[in-house]
PyMOL Python script that loads the backbone (N, CA, C, O; Angstrom):
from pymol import cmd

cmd.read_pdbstr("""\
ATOM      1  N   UNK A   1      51.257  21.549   9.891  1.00  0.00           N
ATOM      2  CA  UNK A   1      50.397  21.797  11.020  1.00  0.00           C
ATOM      3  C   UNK A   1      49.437  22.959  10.735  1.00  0.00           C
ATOM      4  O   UNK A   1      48.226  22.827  10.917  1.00  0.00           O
ATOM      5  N   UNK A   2      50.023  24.176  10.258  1.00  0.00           N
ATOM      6  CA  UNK A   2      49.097  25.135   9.741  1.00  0.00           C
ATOM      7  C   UNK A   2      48.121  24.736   8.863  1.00  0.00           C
ATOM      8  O   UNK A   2      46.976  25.104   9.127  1.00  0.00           O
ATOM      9  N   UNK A   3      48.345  23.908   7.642  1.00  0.00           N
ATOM     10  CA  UNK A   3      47.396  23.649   7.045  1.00  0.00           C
ATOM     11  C   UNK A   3      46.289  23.204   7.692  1.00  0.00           C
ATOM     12  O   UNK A   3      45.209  23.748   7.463  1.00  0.00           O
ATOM     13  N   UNK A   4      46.419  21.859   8.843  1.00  0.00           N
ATOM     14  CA  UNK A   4      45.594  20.942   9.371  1.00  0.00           C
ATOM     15  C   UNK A   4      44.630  21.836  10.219  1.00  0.00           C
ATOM     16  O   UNK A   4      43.403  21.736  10.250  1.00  0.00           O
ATOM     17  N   UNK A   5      45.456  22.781  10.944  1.00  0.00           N
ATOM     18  CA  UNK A   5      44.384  24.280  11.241  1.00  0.00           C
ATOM     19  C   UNK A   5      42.999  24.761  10.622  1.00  0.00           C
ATOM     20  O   UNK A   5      41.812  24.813  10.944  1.00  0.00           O
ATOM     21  N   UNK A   6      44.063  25.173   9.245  1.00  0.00           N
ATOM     22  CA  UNK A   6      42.940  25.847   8.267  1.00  0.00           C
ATOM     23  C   UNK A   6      41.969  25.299   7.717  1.00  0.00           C
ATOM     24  O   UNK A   6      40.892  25.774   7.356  1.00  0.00           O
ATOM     25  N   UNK A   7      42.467  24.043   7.647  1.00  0.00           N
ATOM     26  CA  UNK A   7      41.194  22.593   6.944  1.00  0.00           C
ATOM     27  C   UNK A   7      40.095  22.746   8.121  1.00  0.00           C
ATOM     28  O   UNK A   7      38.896  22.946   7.926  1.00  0.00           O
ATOM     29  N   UNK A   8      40.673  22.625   9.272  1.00  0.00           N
ATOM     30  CA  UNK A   8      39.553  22.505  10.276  1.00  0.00           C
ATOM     31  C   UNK A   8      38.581  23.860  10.771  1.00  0.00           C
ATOM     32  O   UNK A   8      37.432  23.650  11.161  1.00  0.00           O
ATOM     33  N   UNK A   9      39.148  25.263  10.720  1.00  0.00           N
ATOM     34  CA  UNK A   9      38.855  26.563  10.841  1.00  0.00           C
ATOM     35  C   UNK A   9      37.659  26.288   9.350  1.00  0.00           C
ATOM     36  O   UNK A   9      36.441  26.221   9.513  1.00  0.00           O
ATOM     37  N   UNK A  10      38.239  26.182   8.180  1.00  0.00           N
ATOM     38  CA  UNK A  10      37.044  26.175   6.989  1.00  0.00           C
ATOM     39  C   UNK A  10      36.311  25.394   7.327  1.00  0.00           C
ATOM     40  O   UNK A  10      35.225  25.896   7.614  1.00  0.00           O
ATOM     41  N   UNK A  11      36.393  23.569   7.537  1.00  0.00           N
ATOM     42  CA  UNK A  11      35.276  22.944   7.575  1.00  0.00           C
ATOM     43  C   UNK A  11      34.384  23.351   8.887  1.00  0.00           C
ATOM     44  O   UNK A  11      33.169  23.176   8.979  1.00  0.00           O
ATOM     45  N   UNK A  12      35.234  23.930   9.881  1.00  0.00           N
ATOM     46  CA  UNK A  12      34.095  24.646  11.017  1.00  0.00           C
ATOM     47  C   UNK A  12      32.963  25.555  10.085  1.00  0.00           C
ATOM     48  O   UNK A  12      31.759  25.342   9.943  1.00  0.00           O
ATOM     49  N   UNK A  13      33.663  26.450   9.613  1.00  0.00           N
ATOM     50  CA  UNK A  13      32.895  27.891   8.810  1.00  0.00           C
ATOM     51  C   UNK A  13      32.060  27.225   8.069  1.00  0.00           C
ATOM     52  O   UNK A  13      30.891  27.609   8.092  1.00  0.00           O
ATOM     53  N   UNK A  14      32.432  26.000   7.175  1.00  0.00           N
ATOM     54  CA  UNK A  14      31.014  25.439   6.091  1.00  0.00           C
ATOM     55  C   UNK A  14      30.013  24.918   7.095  1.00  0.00           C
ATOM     56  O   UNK A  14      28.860  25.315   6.930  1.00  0.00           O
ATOM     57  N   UNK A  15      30.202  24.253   7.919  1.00  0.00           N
ATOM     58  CA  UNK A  15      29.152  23.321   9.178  1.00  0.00           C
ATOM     59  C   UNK A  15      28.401  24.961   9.445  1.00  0.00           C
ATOM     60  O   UNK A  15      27.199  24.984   9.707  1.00  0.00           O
ATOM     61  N   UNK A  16      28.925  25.844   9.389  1.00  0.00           N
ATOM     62  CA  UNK A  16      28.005  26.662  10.667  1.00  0.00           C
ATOM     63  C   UNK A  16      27.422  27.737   9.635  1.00  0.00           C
ATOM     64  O   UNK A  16      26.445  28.341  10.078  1.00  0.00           O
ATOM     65  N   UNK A  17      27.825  28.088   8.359  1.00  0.00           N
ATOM     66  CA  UNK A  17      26.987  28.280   7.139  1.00  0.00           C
ATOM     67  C   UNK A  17      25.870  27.546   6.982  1.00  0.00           C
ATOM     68  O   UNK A  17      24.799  28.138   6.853  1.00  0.00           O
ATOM     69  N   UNK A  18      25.921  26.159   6.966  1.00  0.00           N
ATOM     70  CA  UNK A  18      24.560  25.147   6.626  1.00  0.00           C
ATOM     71  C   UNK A  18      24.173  25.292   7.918  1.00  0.00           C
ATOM     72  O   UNK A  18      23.515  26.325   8.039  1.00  0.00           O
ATOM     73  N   UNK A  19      24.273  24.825   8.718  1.00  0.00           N
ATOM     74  CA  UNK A  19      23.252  24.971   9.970  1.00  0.00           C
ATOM     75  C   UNK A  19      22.579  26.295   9.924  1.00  0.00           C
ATOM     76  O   UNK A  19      21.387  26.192  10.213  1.00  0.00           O
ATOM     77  N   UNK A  20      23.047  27.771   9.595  1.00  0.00           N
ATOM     78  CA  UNK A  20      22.646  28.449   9.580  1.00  0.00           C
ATOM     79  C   UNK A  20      21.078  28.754   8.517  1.00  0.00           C
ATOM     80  O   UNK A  20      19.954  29.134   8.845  1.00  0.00           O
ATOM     81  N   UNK A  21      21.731  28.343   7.039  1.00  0.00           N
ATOM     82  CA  UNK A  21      20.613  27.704   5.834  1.00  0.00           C
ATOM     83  C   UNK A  21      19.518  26.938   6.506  1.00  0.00           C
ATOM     84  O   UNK A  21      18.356  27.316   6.359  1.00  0.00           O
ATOM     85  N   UNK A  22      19.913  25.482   7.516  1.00  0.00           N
ATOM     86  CA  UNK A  22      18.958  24.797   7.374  1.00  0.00           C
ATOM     87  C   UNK A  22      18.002  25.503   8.450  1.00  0.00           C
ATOM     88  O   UNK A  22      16.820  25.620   8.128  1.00  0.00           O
ATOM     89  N   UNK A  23      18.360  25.921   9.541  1.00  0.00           N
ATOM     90  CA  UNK A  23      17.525  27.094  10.615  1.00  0.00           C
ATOM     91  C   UNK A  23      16.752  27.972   9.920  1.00  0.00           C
ATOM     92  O   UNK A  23      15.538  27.963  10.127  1.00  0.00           O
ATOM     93  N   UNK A  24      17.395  28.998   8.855  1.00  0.00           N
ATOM     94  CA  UNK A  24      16.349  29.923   7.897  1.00  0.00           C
ATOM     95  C   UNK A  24      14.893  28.667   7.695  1.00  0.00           C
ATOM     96  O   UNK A  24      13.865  28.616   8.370  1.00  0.00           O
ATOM     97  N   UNK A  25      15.212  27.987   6.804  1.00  0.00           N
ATOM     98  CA  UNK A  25      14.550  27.100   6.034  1.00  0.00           C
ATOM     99  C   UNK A  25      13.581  26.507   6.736  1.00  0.00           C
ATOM    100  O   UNK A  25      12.461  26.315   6.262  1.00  0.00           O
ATOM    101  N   UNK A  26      13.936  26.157   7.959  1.00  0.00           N
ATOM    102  CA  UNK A  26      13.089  25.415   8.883  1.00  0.00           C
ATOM    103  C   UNK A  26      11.933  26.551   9.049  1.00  0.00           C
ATOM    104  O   UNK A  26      10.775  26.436   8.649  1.00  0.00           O
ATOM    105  N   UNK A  27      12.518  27.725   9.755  1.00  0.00           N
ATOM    106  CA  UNK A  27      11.821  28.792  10.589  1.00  0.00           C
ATOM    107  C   UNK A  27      10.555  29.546   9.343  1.00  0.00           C
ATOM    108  O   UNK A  27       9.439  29.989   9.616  1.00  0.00           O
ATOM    109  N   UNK A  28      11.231  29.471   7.977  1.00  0.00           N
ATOM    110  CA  UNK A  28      10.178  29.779   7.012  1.00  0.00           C
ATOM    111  C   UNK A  28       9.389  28.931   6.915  1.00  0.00           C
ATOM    112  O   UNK A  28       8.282  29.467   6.983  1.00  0.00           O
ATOM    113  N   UNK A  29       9.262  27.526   6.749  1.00  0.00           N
ATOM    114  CA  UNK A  29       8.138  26.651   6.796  1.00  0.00           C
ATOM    115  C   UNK A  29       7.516  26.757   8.159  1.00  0.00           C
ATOM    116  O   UNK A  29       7.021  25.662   8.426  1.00  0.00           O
ATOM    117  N   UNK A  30       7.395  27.325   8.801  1.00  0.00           N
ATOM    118  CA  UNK A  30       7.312  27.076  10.774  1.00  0.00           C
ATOM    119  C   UNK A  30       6.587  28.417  10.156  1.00  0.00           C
ATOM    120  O   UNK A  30       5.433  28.311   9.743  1.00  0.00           O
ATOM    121  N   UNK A  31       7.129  29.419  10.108  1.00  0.00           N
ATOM    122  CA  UNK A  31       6.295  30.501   9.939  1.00  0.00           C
ATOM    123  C   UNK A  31       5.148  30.511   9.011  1.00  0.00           C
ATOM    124  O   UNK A  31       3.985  30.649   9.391  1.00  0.00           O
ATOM    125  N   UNK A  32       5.563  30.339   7.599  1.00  0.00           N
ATOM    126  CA  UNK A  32       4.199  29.754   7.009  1.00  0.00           C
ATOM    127  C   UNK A  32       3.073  28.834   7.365  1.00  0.00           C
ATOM    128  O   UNK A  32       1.902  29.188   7.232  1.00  0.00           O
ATOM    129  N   UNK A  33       3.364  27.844   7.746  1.00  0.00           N
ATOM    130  CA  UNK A  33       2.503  27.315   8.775  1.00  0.00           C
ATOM    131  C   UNK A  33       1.087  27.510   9.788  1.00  0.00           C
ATOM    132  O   UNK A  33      -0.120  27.266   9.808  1.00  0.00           O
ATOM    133  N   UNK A  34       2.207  28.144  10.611  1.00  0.00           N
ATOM    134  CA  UNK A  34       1.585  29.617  11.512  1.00  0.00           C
ATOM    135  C   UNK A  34       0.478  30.555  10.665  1.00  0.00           C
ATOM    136  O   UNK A  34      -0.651  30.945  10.961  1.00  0.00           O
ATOM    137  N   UNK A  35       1.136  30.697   9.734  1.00  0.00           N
ATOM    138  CA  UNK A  35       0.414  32.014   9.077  1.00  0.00           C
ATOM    139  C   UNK A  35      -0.380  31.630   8.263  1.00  0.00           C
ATOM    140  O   UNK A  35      -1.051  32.545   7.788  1.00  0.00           O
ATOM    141  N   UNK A  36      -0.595  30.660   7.895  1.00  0.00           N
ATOM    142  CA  UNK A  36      -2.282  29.934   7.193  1.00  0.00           C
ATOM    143  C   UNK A  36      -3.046  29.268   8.824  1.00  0.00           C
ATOM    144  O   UNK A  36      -4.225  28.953   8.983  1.00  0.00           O
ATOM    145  N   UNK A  37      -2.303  29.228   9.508  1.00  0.00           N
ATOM    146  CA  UNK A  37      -2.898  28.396  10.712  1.00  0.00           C
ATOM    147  C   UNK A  37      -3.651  29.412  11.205  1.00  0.00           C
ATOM    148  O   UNK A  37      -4.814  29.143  11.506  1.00  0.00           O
ATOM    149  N   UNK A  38      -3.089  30.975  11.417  1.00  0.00           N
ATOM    150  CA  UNK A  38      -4.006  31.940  11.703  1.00  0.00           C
ATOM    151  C   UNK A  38      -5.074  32.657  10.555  1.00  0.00           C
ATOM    152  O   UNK A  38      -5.978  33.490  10.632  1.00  0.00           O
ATOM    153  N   UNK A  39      -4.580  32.023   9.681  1.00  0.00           N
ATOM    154  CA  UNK A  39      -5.701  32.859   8.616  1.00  0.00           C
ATOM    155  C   UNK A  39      -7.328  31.877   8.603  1.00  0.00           C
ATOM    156  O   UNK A  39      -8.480  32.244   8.371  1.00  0.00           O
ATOM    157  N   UNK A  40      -6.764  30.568   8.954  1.00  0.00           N
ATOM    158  CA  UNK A  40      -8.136  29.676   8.793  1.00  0.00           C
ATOM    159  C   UNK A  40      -8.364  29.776   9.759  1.00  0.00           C
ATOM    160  O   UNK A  40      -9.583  29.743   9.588  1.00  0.00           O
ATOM    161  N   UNK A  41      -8.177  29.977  11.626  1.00  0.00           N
ATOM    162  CA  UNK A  41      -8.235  29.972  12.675  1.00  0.00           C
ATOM    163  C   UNK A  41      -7.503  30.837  13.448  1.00  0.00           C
ATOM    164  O   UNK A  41      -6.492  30.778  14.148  1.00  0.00           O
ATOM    165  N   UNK A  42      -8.137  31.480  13.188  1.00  0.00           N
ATOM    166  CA  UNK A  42      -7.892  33.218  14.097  1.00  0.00           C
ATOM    167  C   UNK A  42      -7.688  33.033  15.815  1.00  0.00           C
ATOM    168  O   UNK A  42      -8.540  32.655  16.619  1.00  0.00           O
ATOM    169  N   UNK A  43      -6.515  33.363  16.034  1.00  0.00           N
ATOM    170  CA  UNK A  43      -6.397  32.985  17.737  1.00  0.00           C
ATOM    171  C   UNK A  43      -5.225  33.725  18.200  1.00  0.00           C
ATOM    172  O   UNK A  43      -4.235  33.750  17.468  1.00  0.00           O
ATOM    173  N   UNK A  44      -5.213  34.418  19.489  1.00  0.00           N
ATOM    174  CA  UNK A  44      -4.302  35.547  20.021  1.00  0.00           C
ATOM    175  C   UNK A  44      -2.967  34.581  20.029  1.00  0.00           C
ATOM    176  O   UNK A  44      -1.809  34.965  19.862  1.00  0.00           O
ATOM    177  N   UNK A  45      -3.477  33.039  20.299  1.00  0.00           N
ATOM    178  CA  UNK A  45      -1.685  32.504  20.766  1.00  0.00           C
ATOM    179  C   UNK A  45      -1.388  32.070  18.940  1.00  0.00           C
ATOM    180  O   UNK A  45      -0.174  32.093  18.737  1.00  0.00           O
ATOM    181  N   UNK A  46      -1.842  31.861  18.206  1.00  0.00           N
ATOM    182  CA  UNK A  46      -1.072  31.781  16.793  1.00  0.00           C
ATOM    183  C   UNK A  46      -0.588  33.097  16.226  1.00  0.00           C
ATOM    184  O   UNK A  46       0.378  33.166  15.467  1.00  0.00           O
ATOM    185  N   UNK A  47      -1.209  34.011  16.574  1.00  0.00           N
ATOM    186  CA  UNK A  47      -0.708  35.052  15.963  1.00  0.00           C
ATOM    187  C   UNK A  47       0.384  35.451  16.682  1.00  0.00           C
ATOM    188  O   UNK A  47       1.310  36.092  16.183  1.00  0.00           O
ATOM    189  N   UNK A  48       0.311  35.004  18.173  1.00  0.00           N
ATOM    190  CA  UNK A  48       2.196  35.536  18.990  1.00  0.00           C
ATOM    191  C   UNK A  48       2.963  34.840  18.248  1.00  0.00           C
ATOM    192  O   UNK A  48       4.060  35.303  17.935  1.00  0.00           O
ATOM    193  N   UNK A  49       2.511  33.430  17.753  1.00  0.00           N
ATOM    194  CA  UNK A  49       3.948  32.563  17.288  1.00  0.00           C
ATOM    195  C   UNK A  49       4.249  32.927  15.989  1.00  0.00           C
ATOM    196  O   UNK A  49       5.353  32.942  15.443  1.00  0.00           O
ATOM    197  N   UNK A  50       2.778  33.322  15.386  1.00  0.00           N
ATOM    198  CA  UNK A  50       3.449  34.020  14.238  1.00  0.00           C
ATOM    199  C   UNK A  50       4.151  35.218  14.275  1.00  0.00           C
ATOM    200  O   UNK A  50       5.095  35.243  13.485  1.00  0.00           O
ATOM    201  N   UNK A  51       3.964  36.371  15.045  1.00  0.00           N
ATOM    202  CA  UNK A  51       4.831  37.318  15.416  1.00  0.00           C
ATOM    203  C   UNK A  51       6.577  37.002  15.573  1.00  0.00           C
ATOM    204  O   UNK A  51       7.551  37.549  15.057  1.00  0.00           O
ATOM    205  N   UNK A  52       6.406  35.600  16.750  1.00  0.00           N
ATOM    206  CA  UNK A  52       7.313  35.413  17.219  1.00  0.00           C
ATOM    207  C   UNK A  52       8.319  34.612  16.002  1.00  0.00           C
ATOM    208  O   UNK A  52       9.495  34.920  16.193  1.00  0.00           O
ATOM    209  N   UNK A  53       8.225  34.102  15.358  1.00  0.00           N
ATOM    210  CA  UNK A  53       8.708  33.384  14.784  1.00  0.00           C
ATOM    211  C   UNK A  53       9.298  34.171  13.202  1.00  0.00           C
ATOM    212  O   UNK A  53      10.265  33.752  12.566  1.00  0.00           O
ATOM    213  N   UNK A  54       8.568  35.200  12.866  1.00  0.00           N
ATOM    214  CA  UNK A  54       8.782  36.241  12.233  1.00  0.00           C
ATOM    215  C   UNK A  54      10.043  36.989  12.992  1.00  0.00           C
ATOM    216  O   UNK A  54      11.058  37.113  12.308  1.00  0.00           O
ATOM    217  N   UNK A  55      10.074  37.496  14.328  1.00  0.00           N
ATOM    218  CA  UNK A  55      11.207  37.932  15.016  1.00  0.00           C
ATOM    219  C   UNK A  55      12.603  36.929  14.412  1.00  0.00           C
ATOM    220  O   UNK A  55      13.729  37.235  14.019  1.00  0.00           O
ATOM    221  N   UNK A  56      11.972  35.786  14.552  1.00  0.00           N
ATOM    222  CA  UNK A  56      13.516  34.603  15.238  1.00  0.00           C
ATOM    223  C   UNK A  56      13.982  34.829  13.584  1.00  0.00           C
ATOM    224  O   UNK A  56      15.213  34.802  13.576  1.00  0.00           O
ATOM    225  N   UNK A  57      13.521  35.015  12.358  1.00  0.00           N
ATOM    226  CA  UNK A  57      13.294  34.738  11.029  1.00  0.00           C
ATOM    227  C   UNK A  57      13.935  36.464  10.600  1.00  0.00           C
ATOM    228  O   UNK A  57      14.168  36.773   9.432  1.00  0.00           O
ATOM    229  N   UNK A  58      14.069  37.096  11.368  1.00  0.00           N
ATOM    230  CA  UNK A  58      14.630  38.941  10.939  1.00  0.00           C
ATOM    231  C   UNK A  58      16.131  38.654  11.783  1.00  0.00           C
ATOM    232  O   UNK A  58      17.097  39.367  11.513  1.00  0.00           O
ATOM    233  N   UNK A  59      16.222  37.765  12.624  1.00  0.00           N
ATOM    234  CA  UNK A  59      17.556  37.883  13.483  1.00  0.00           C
ATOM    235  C   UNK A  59      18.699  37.177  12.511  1.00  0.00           C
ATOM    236  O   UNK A  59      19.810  37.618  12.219  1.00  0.00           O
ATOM    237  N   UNK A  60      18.041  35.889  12.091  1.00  0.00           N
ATOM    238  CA  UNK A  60      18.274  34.609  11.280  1.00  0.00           C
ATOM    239  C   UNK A  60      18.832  35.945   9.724  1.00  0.00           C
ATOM    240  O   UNK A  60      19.873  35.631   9.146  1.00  0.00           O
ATOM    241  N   UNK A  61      18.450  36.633   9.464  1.00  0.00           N
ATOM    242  CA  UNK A  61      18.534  36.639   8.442  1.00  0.00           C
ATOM    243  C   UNK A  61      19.359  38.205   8.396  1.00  0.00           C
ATOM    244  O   UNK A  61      19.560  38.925   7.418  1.00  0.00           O
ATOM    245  N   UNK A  62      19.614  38.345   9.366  1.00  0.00           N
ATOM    246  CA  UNK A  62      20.997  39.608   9.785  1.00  0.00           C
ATOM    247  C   UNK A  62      21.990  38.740   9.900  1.00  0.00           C
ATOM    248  O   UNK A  62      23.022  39.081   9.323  1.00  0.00           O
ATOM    249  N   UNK A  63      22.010  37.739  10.453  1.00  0.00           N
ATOM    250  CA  UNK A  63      23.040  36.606  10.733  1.00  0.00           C
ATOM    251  C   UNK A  63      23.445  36.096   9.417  1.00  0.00           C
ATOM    252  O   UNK A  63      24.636  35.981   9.129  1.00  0.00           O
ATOM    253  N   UNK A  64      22.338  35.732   8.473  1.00  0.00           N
ATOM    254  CA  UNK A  64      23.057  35.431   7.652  1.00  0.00           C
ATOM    255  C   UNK A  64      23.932  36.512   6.608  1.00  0.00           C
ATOM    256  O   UNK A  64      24.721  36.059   5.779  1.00  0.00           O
ATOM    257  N   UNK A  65      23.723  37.762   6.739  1.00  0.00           N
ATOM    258  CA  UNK A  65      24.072  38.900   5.529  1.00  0.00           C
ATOM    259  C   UNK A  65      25.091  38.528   6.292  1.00  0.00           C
ATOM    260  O   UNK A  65      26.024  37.828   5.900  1.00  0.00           O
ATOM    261  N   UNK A  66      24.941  39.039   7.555  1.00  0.00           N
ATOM    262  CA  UNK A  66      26.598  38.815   8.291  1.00  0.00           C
ATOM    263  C   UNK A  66      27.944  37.683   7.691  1.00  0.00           C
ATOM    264  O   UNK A  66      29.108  37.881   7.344  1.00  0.00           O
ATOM    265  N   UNK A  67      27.022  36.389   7.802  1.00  0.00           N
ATOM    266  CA  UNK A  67      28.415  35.192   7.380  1.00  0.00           C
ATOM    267  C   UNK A  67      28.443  34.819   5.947  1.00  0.00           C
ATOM    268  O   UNK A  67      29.321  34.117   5.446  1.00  0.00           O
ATOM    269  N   UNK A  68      27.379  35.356   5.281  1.00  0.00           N
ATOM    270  CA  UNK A  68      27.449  34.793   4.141  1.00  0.00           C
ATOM    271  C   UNK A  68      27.747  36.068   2.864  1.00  0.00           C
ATOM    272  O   UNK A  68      26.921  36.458   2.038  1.00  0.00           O
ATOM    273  N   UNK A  69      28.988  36.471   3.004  1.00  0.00           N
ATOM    274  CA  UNK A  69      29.689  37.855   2.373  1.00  0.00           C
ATOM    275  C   UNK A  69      29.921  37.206   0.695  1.00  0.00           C
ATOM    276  O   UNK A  69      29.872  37.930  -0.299  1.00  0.00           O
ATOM    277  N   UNK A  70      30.122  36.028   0.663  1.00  0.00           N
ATOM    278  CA  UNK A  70      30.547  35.955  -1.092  1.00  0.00           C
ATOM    279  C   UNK A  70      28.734  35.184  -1.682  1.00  0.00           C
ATOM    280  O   UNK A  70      27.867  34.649  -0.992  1.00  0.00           O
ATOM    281  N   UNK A  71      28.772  35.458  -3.181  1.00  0.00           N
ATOM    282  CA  UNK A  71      27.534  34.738  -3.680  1.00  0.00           C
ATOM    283  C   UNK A  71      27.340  33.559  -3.519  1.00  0.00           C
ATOM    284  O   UNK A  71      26.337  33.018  -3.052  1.00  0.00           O
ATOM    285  N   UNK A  72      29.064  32.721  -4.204  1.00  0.00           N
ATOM    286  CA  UNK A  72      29.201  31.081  -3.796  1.00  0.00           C
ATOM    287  C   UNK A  72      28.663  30.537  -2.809  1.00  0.00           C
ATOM    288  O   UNK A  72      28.045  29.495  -3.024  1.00  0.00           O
ATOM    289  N   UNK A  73      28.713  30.952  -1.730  1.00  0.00           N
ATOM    290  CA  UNK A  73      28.532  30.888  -0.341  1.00  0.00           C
ATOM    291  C   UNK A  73      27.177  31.013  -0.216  1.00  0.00           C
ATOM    292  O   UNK A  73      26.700  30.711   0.878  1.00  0.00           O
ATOM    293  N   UNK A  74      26.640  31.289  -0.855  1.00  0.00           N
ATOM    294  CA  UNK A  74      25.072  31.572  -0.320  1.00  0.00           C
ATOM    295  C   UNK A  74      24.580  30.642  -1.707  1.00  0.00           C
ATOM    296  O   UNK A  74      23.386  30.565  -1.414  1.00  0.00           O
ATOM    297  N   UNK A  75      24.656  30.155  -2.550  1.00  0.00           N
ATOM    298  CA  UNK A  75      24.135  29.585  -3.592  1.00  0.00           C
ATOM    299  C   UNK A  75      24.321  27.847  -2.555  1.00  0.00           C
ATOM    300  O   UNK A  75      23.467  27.041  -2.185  1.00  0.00           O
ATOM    301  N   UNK A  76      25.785  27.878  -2.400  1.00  0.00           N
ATOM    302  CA  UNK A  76      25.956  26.443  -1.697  1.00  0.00           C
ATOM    303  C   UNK A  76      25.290  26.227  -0.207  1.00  0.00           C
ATOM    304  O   UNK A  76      25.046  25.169   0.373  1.00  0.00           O
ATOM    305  N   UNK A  77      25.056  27.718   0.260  1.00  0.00           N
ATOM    306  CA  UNK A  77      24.427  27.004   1.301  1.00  0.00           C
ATOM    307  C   UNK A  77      22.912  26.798   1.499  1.00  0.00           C
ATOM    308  O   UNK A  77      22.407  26.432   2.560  1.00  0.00           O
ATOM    309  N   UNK A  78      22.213  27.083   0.313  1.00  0.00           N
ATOM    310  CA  UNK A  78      20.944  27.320  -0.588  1.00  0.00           C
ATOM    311  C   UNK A  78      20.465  25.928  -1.091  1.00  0.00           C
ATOM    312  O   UNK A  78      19.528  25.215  -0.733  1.00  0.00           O
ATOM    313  N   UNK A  79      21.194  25.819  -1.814  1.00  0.00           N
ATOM    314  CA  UNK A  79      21.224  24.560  -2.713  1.00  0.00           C
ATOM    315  C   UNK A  79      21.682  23.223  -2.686  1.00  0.00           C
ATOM    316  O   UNK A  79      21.753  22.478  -3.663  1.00  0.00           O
ATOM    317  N   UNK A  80      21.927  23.010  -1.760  1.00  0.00           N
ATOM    318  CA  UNK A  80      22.490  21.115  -0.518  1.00  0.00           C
ATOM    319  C   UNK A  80      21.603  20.439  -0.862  1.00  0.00           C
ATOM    320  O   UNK A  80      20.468  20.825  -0.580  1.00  0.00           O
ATOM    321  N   UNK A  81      21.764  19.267  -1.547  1.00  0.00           N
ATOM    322  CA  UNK A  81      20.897  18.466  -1.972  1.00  0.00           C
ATOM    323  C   UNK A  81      20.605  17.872  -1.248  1.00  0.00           C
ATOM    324  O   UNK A  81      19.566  17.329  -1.621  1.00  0.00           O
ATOM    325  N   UNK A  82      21.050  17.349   0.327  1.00  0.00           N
ATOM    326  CA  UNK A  82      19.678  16.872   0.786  1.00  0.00           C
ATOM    327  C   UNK A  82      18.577  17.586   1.542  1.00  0.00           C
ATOM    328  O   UNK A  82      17.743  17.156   2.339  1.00  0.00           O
ATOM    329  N   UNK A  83      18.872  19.122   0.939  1.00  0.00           N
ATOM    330  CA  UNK A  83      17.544  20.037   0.885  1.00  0.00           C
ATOM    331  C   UNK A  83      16.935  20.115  -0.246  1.00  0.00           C
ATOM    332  O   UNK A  83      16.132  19.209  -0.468  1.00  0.00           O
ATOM    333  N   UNK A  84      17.029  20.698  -0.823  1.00  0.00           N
ATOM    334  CA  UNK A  84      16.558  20.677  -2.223  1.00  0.00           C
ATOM    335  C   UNK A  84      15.478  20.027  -2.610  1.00  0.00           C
ATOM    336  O   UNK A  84      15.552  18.848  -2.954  1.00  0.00           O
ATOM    337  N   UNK A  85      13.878  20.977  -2.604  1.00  0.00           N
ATOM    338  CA  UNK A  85      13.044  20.044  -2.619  1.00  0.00           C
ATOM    339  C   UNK A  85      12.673  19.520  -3.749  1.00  0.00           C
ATOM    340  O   UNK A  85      11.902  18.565  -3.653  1.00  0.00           O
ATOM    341  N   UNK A  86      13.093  19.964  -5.151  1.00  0.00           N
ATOM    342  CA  UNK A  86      12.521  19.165  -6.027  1.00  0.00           C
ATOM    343  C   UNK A  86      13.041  17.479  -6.445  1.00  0.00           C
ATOM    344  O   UNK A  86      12.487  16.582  -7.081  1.00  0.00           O
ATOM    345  N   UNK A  87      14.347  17.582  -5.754  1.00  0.00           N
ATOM    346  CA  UNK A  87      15.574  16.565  -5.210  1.00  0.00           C
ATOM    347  C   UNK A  87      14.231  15.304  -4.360  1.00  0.00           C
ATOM    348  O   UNK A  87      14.044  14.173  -4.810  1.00  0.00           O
ATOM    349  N   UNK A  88      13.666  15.730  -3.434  1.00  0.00           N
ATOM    350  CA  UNK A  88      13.029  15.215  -2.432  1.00  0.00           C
ATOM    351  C   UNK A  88      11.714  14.751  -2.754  1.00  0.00           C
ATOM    352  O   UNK A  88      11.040  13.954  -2.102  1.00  0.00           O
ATOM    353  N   UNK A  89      11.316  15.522  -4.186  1.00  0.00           N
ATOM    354  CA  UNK A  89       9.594  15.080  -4.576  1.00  0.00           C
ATOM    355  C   UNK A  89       8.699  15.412  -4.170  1.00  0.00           C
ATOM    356  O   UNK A  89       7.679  14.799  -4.485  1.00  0.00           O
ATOM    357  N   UNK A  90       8.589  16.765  -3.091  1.00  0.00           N
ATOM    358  CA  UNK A  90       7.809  17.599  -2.432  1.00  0.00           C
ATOM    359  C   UNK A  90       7.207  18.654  -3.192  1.00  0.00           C
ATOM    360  O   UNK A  90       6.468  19.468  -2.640  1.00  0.00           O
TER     361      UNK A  90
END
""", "prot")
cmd.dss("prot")
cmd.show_as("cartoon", "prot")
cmd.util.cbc("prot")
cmd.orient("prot")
């Protein structure tokens, strides 16, 4: 019974490692975005989202120093091949 615990306590912890990866990942393309969107087209509401999204992208990334304490852990949650863009042809 303990084991069946711990299987489920880890596979919780890996699910919420990657969700965490794929949120960074998202929020950096979202921010880049933004931030050529204001460089070719200068406008008070792109530059909040770029502000803003820069915020969500400093929280994201305290969160992750926080859960992601070993290297393994951050290489695997980095490197998921169905992220992986050279994997994808992008």
């Amino acid at each position: 019974m303990i084991v069946f615990a711990w299987l489920f306590l880890e596979a919780y912890w890996s699910g919420q490692k990657m969700f965490l990866a794929d949120e960074m990942k998202k929020t950096v393309f979202e921010r880049v975005f933004l931030r050529d969107d204001h460089l070719i087209n200068p406008s008070e509401r792109v530059r909040t989202r770029w502000y803003a999204k820069s915020e969500t992208l400093r929280v994201l990334l305290e969160s992750f120093s926080e859960r992601f304490t070993d290297t393994e852990d951050v290489i695997e949650g980095y490197n998921r091949p169905s992220l992986n863009v050279e994997e994808r042809g992008s």
